[in-house]
C-alpha positions as CSV (number, residue, x, y, z in Angstrom):
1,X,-41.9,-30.2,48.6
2,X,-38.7,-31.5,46.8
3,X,-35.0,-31.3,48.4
4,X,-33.2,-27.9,48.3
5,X,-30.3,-28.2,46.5
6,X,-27.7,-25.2,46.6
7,X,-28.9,-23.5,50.2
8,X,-26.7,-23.3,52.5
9,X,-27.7,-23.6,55.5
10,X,-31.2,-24.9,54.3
11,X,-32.4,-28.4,54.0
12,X,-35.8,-30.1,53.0
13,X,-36.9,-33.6,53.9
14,X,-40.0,-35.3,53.0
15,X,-40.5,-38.4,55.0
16,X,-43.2,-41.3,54.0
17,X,-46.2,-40.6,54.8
18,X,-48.0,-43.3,57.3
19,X,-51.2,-44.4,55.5
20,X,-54.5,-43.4,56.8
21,X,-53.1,-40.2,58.2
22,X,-53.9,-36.7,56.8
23,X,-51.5,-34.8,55.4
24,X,-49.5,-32.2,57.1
25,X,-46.1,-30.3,56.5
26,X,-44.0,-28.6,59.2
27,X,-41.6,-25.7,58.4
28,X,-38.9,-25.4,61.1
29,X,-36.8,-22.2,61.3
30,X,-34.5,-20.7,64.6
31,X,-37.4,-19.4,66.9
32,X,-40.2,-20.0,63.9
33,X,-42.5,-22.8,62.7
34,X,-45.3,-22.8,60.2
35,X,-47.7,-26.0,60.3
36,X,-50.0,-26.8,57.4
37,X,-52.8,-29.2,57.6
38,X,-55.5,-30.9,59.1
39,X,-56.6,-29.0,62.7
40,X,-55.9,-31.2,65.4
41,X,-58.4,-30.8,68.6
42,X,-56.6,-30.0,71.6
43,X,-57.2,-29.9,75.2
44,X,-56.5,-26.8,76.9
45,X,-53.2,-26.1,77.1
46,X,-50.0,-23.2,76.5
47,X,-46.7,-23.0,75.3
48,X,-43.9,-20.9,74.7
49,X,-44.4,-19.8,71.8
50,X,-46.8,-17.1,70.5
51,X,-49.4,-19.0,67.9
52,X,-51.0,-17.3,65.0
53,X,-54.0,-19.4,63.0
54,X,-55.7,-18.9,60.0
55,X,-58.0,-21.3,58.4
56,X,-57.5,-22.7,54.9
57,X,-61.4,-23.6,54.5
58,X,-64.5,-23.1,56.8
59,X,-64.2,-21.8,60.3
60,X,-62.7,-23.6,63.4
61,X,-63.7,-22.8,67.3
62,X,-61.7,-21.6,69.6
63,X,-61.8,-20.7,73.5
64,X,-59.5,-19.6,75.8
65,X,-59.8,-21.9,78.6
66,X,-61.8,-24.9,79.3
67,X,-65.1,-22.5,81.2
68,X,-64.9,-20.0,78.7
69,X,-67.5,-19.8,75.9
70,X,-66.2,-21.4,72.2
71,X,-65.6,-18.7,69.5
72,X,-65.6,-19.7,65.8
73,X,-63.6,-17.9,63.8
74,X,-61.4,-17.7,61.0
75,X,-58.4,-16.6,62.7
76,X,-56.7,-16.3,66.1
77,X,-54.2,-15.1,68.2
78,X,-52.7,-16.7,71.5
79,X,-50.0,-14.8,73.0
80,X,-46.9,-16.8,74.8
81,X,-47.8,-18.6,77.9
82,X,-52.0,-18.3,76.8
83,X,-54.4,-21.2,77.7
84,X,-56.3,-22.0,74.8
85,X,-58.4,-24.8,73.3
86,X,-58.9,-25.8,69.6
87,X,-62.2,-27.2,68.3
88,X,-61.2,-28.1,64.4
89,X,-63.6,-30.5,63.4
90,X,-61.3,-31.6,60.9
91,X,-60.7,-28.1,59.0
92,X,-57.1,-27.3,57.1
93,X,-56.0,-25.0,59.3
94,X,-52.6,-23.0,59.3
95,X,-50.4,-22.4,62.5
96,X,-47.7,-20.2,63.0
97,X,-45.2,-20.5,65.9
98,X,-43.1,-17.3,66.8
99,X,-40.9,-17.4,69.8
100,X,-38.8,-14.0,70.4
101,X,-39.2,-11.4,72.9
102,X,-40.5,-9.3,71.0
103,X,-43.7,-11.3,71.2
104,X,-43.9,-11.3,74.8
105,X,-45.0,-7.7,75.1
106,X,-46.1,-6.9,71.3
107,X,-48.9,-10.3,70.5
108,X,-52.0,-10.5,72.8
109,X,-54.4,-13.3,72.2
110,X,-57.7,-12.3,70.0
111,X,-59.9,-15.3,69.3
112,X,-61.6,-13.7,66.5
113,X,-58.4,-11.4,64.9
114,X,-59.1,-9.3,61.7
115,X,-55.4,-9.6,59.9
116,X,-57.2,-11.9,57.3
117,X,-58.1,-8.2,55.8
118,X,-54.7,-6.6,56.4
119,X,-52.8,-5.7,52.5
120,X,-50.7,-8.5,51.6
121,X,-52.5,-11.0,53.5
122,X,-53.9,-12.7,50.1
123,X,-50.6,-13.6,48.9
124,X,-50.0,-15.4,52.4
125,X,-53.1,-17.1,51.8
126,X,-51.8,-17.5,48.4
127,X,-48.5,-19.5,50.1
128,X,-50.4,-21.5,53.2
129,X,-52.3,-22.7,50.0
130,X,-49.6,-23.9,48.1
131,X,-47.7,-25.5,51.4
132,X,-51.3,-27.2,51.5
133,X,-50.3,-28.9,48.0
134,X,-46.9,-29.8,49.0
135,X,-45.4,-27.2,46.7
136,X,-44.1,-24.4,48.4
137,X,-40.4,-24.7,49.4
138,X,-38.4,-23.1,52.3
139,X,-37.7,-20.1,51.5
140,X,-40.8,-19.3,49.9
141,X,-42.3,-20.6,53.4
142,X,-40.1,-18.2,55.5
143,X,-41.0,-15.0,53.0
144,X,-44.7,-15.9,53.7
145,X,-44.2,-16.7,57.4
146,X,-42.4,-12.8,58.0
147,X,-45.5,-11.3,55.9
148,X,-48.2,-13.0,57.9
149,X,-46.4,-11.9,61.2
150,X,-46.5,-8.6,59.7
151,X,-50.0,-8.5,58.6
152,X,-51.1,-10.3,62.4
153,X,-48.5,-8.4,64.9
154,X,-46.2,-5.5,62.9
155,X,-44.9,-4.4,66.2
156,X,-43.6,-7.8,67.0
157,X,-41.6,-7.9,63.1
158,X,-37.5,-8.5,63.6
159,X,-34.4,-6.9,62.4
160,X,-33.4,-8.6,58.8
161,X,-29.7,-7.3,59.2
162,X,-26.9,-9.8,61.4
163,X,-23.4,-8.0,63.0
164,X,-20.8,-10.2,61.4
165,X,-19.5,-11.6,64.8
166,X,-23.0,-12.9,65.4
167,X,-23.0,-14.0,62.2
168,X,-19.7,-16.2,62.8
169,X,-21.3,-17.3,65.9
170,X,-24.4,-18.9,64.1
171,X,-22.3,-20.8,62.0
172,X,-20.2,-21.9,64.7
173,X,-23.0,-23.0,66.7
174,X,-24.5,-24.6,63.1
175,X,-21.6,-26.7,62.6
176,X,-21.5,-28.5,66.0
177,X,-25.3,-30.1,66.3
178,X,-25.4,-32.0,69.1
179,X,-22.6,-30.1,71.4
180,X,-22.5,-28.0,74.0
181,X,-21.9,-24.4,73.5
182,X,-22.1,-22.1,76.0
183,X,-22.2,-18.2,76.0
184,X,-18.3,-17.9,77.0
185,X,-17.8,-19.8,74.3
186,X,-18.9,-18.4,72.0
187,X,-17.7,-14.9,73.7
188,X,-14.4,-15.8,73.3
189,X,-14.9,-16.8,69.8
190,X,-15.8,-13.1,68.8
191,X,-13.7,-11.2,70.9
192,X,-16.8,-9.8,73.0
193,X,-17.3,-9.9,76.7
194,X,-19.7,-12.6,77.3
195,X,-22.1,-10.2,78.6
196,X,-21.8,-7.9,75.7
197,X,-22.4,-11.4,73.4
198,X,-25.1,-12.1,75.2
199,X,-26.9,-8.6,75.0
200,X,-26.0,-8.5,70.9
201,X,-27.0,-12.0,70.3
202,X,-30.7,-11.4,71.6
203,X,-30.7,-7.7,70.0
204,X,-29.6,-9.4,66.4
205,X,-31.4,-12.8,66.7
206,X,-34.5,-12.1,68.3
207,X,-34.1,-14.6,70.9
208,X,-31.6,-15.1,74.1
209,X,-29.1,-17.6,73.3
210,X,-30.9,-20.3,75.6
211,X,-34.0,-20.2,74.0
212,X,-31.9,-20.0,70.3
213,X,-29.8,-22.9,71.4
214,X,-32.8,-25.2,72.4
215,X,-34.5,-24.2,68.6
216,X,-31.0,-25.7,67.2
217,X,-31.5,-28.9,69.2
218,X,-35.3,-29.3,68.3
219,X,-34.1,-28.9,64.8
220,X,-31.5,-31.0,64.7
221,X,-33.7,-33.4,66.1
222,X,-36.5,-32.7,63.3
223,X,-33.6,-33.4,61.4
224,X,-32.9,-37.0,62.6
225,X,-36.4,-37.8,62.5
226,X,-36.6,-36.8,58.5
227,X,-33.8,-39.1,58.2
228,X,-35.7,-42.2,59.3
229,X,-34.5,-42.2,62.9
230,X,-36.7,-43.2,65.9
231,X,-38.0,-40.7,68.4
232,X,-35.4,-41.7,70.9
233,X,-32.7,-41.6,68.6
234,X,-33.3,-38.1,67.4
235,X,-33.5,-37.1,71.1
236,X,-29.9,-38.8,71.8
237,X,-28.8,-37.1,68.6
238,X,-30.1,-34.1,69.5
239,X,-28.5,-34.1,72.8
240,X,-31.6,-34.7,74.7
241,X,-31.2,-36.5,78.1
242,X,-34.1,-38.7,76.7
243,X,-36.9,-39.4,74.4
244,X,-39.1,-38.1,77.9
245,X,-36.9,-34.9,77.8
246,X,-37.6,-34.0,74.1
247,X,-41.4,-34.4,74.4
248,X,-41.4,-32.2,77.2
249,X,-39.9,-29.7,75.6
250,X,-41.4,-30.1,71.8
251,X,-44.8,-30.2,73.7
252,X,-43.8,-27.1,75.5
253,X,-42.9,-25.2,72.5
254,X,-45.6,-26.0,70.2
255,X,-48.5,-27.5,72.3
256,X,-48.1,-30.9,70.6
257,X,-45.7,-34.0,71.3
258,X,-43.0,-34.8,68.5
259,X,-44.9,-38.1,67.6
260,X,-47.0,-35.7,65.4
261,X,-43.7,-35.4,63.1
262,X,-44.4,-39.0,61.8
263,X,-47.2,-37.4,60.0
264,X,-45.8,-34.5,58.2
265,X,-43.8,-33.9,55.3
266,X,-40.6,-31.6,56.9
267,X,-38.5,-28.8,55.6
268,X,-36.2,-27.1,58.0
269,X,-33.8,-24.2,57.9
270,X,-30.5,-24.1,60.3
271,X,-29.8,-20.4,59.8
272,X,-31.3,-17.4,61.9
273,X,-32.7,-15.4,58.8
């Protein structure tokens, strides 16, 4: 992946790779991430986020808790909040994160799923194979991540259309990283009641402001981290209480602890859509 140049609102960053590591490449989006690379065995665990996994080569095992019988499969579902183990063996897998509230009622876990064989799924292959290479850029990424949620979970897909005033409040909220903002805020800033924000910003957004404010601080600190800066600094900058803080809530989100970023190549978008 080479820098975006011309995107507003977009930025890639490719980090040096630390040698002996596999490669790996993370694309971070408001509520969204798409992981390329090497499986990583897991213990059991859940997170927040619904997870969607395909593999890029030979078949990995899953099970949903640690006395349940392994699966191997080719793909996999895991609803929000769903123990689950990985068994990767060192397969290329793909992993896409998707956390919205739409996903808590519409994605239920399925250790062997059938979406490989949905239409359009080959040229979502055609992209995870591409990120694989380091050549796919963001936006290409994000087209690919909305058709594989389509082809795995239609009932969970999103509005693409934004109200201006929650427009204006994205970019408000995207051109002070790092501060506070809070829901009156950002009420008063569009004329709304801050219940009536509230209710529009999930509706539009796909997420409650909470959960879409906590995205903008775990990108902002993918962000530091692309730029060279220790964990604990990108947790300060990202207005973490501390580096303990941030792994919490990275791990919580995506089932792994940010010390994992060291070994990707990163591309990140700061808008919603």
């Amino acid at each position: 992946m080479s820098p975006v140049a011309g995107n507003e609102g977009a930025m890639t960053q490719n980090p040096p790779r630390l040698p002996g590591l596999g490669s790996a490449s993370l694309y971070l989006w408001h509520g969204r991430a798409l992981v390329v690379g090497p499986g990583i065995d897991s213990t059991p665990h859940a997170h927040f986020a619904a997870q969607i996994t395909v593999a890029l080569e030979r078949p990995f095992r899953v099970r949903l808790d640690a006395g349940s019988p392994w699966v191997s499969t080719h793909a996999a579902i895991f609803a929000p909040n769903q123990m689950h183990q990985l068994d990767c063996g060192g397969a290329m897998l793909a992993h896409l994160f998707i956390d919205s509230p739409q996903c808590r009622h519409a994605i239920s876990s399925v250790c062997d799923a059938g979406y490989r064989q949905a239409p359009g799924f080959s040229g979502v292959m055609a992209a995870l194979d591409e990120a694989r290479q380091g050549r796919l850029d963001i936006d290409a990424a994000e087209r690919a991540a909305r058709q594989w949620l389509d082809c795995a979970a239609p009932q969970a897909a999103e509005s693409s259309t934004l109200d201006p005033r929650i427009s204006a409040a994205l970019a408000w909220i995207g051109n002070r990283p790092g501060e506070t903002v809070t829901g009156g805020s950002l009420a008063a800033q569009t004329h709304l009641s801050e219940s009536r924000f509230t209710h529009l910003f999930r509706q539009q957004t796909g997420l409650p402001l909470s959960r879409y404010l906590l995205w903008s601080r775990l990108l902002r600190a993918v962000e530091a981290v692309a730029d060279g800066e220790d964990l604990t600094a990108a947790a300060h900058a990202a207005g973490f209480a501390d580096l303990a803080h941030m792994s919490r809530t990275f791990r919580g989100t995506f089932g792994v602890v940010p010390s994992e970023l060291r070994k990707m190549t990163i591309a990140f978008k700061r808008d919603v859509r």
